[in-house]
C-alpha positions as CSV (number, residue, x, y, z in Angstrom):
1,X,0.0,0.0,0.0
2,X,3.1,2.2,0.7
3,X,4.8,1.6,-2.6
4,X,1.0,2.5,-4.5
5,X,1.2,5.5,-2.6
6,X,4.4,6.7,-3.3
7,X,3.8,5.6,-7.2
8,X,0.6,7.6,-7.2
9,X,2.1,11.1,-5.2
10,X,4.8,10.9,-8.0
11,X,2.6,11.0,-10.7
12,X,0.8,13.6,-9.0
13,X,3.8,15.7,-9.1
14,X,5.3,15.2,-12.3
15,X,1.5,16.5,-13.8
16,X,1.9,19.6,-11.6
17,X,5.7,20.1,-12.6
18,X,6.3,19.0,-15.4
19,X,3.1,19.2,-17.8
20,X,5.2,19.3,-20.8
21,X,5.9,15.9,-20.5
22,X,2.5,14.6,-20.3
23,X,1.4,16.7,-23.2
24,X,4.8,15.8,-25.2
25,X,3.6,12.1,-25.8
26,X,-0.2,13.6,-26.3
27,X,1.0,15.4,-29.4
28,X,-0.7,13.8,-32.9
29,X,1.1,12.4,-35.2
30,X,0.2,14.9,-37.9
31,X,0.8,17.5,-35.8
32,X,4.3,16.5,-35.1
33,X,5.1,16.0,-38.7
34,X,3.5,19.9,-39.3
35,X,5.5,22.1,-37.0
36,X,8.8,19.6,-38.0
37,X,7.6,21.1,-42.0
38,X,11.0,22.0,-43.5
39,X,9.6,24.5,-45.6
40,X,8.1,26.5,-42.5
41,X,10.3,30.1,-42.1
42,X,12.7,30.3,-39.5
43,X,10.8,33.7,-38.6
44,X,7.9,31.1,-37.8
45,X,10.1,28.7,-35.8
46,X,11.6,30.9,-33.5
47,X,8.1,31.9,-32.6
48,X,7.2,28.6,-31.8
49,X,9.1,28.3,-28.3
50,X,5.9,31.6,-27.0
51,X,3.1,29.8,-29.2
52,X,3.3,26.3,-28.6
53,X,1.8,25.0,-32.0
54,X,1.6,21.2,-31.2
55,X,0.2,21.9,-28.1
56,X,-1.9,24.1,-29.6
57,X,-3.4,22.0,-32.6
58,X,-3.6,19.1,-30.5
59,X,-5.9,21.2,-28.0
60,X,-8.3,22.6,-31.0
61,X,-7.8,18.5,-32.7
62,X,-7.1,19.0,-36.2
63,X,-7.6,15.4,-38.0
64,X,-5.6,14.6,-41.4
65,X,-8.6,15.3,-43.9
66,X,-10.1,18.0,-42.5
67,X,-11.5,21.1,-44.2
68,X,-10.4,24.6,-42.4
69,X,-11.9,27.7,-42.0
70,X,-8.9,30.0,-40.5
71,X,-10.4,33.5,-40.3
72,X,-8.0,36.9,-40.5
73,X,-4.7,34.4,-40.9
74,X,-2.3,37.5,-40.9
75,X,1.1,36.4,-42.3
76,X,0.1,32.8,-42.0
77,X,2.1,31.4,-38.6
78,X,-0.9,29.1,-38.5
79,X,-1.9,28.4,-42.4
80,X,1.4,26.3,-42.9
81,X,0.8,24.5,-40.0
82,X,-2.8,23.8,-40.6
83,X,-2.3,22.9,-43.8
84,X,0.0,20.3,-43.5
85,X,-1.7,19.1,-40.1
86,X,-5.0,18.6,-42.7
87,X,-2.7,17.0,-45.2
88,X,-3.6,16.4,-48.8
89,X,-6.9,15.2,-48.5
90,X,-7.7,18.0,-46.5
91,X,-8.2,21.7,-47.2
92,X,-7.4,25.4,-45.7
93,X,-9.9,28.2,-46.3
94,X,-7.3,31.3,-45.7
95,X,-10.4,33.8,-45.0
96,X,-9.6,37.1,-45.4
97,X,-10.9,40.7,-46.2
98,X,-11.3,42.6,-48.8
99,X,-9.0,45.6,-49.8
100,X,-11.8,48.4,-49.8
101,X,-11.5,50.2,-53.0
102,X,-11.1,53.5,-51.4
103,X,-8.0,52.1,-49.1
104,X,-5.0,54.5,-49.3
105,X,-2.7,53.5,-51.9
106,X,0.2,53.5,-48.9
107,X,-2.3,51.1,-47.1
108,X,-0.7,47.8,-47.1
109,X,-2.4,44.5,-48.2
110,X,-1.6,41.8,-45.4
111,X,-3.8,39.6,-47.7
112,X,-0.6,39.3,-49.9
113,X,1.5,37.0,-47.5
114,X,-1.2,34.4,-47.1
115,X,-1.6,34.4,-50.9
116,X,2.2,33.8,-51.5
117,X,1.2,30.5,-49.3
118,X,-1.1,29.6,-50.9
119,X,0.9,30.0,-54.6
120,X,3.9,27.5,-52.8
121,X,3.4,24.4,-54.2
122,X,4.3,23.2,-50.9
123,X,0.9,24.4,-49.5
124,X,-1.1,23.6,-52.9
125,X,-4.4,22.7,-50.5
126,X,-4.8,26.3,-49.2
127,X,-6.6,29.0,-50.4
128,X,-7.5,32.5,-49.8
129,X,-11.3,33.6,-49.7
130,X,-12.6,37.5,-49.5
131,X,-15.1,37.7,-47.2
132,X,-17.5,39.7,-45.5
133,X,-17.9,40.3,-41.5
134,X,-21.3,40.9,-42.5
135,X,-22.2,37.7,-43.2
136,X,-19.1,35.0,-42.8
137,X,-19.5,32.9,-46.0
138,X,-17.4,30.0,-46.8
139,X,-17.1,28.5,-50.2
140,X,-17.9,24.4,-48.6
141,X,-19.2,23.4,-45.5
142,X,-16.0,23.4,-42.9
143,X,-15.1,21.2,-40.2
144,X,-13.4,23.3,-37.7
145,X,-13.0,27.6,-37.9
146,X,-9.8,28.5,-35.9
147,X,-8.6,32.4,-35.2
148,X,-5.9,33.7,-33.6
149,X,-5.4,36.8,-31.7
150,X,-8.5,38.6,-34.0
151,X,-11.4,38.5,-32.3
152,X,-11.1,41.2,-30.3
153,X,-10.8,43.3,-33.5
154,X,-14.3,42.3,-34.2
155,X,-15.0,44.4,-31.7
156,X,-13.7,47.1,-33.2
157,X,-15.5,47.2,-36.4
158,X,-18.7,49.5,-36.7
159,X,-22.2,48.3,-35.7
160,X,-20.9,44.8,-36.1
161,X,-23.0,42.6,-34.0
162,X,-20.8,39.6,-33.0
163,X,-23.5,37.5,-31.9
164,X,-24.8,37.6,-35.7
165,X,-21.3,37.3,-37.0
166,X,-21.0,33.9,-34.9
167,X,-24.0,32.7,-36.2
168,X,-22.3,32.9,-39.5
169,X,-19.8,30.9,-38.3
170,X,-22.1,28.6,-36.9
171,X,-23.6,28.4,-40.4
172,X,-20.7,27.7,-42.4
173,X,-19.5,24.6,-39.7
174,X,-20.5,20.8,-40.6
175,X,-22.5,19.7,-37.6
176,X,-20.5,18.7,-35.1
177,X,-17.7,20.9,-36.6
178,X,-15.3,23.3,-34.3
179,X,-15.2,26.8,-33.6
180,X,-11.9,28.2,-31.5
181,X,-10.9,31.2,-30.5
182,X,-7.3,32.2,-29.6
183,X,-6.9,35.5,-28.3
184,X,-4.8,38.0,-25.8
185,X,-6.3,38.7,-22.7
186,X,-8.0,41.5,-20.7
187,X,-8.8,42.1,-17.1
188,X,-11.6,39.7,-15.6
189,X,-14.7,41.7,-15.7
190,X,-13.6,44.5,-18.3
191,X,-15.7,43.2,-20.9
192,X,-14.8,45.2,-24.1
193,X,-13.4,48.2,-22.8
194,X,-9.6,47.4,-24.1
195,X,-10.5,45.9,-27.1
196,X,-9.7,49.1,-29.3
197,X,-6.2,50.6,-27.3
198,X,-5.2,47.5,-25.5
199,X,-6.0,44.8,-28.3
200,X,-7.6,42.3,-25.5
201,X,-10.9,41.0,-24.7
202,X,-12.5,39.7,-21.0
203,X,-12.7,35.8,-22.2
204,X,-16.0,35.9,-21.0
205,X,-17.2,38.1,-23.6
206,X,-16.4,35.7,-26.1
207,X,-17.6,33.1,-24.2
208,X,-20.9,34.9,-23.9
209,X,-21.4,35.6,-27.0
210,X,-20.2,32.5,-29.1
211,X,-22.7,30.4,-26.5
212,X,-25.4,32.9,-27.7
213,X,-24.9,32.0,-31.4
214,X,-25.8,28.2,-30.8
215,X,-22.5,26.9,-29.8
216,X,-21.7,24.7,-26.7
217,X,-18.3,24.9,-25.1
218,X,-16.2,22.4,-24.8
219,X,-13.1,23.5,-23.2
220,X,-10.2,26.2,-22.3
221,X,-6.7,25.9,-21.6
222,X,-4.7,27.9,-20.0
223,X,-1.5,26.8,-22.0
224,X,-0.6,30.2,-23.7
225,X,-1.6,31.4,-20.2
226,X,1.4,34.0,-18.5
227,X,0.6,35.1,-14.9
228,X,3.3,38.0,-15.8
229,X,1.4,39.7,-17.8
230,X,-0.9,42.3,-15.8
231,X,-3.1,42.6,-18.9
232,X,-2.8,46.2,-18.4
233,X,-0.8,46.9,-21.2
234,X,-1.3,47.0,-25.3
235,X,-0.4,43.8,-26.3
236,X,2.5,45.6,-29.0
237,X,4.2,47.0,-26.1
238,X,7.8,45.6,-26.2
239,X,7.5,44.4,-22.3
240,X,5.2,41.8,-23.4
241,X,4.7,41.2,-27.2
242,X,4.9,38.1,-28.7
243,X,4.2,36.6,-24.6
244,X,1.2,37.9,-23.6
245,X,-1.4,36.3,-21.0
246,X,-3.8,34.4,-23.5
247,X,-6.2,31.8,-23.9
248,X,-7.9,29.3,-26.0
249,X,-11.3,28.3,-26.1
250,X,-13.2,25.5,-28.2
251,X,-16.4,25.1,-29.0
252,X,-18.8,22.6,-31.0
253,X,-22.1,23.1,-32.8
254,X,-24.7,20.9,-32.0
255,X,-24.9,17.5,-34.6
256,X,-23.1,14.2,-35.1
């Protein structure tokens, strides 16, 4: 009984200590093969140690042969990774915005270094899809929708009404498919007061309001979590960029 004992307090405190161990052998096998992608940037890689990308994509469970919605992709950190976690039978929707025809011609397209992804033969099952936060339309049904550090922007856009825009998303899933939300955050309680200067969002805002679209949660994980960070500070300030205190939540809509 002594020696169970001892067995069971060490397990104990190796899954308190060392995490990264347990979730080390937890990691997918597609996953694995995806961050080890040769033809991923070293600008991507040394990012990786802050962001976590197995650990990541094993949390939100992306399956070889899936079909990806990955809204506002930025320069693509995630698209490679997606895309070769989905494999060739599977597909990336890179869904961005439109350039607005009256943008100034200084205004940069950040559209551009998704679509040199999706050009790389290396990356031949992505593409990139304009769309509308008006009403989030994807070209085939989807099995999971994944964003990254956007939706408090969402927040930011004129009399868009996030409970309508997740109903979009909603729309656009397979039933049964995945909805998750990565994003930096803000102070317990301050709703969306620094969504616009600080770029963060109260996590139960986005809880709140993805539930109200029709979705049911599934789980959160605090692994991009950092107690550091007193989210009192915009997330580009050089104290705590690229490290901030963020999290990760999953959802599912109702079906199989």
């Amino acid at each position: 009984m002594i020696r169970f004992s001892k067995v069971i307090v060490a397990l104990l405190i190796s899954l308190t200590f060392f995490p990264h161990l347990i979730q080390a052998r937890s990691i997918p096998d597609n996953v694995s093969a995806a961050v080890a992608d040769a033809n991923r940037p070293d600008t991507d890689k040394q990012r990786d140690v802050n962001r976590k990308p197995a650990e990541t994509l094993a949390f939100i469970g992306v399956k070889a042969g899936a079909q990806v919605g990955e809204l506002l992709p930025g320069g693509g950190y995630f698209t490679r990774l997606l895309a070769k976690s989905v494999g060739s039978k599977g597909h990336v929707y890179a869904l961005v915005t439109a350039r607005p025809a009256n943008a100034p011609a200084d205004m940069p397209d950040r559209s551009l270094l998704v679509r040199a992804i999706a050009a790389d033969p290396n990356y031949s099952n992505v593409s990139v899809e304009s769309v509308s936060f008006s009403k989030l339309i994807v070209p085939a049904p989807v099995d999971l929708i994944f964003t990254a550090q956007n939706y408090h922007d969402l927040h930011n856009i004129p009399e868009l009404d996030l409970v309508t825009f997740n109903k979009s998303v909603f729309a656009a899933l397979n039933p049964g498919g995945v909805y998750v939300v990565l994003d930096h955050s803000a102070a317990l309680g301050s709703g969306t007061r620094d969504t616009n200067i600080l770029h963060r969002i109260d996590v139960d805002v986005v809880k709140k309001e993805v539930e109200a679209a029709g979705f049911k949660f599934v789980a959160s994980s605090n692994l991009l979590a950092n107690p550091s960070d007193t989210r009192s500070t915009k997330v580009f300030d050089a104290a705590v960029r690229g490290h901030t205190d963020q999290f990760l939540l999953k959802f599912r809509k109702p079906g199989r």
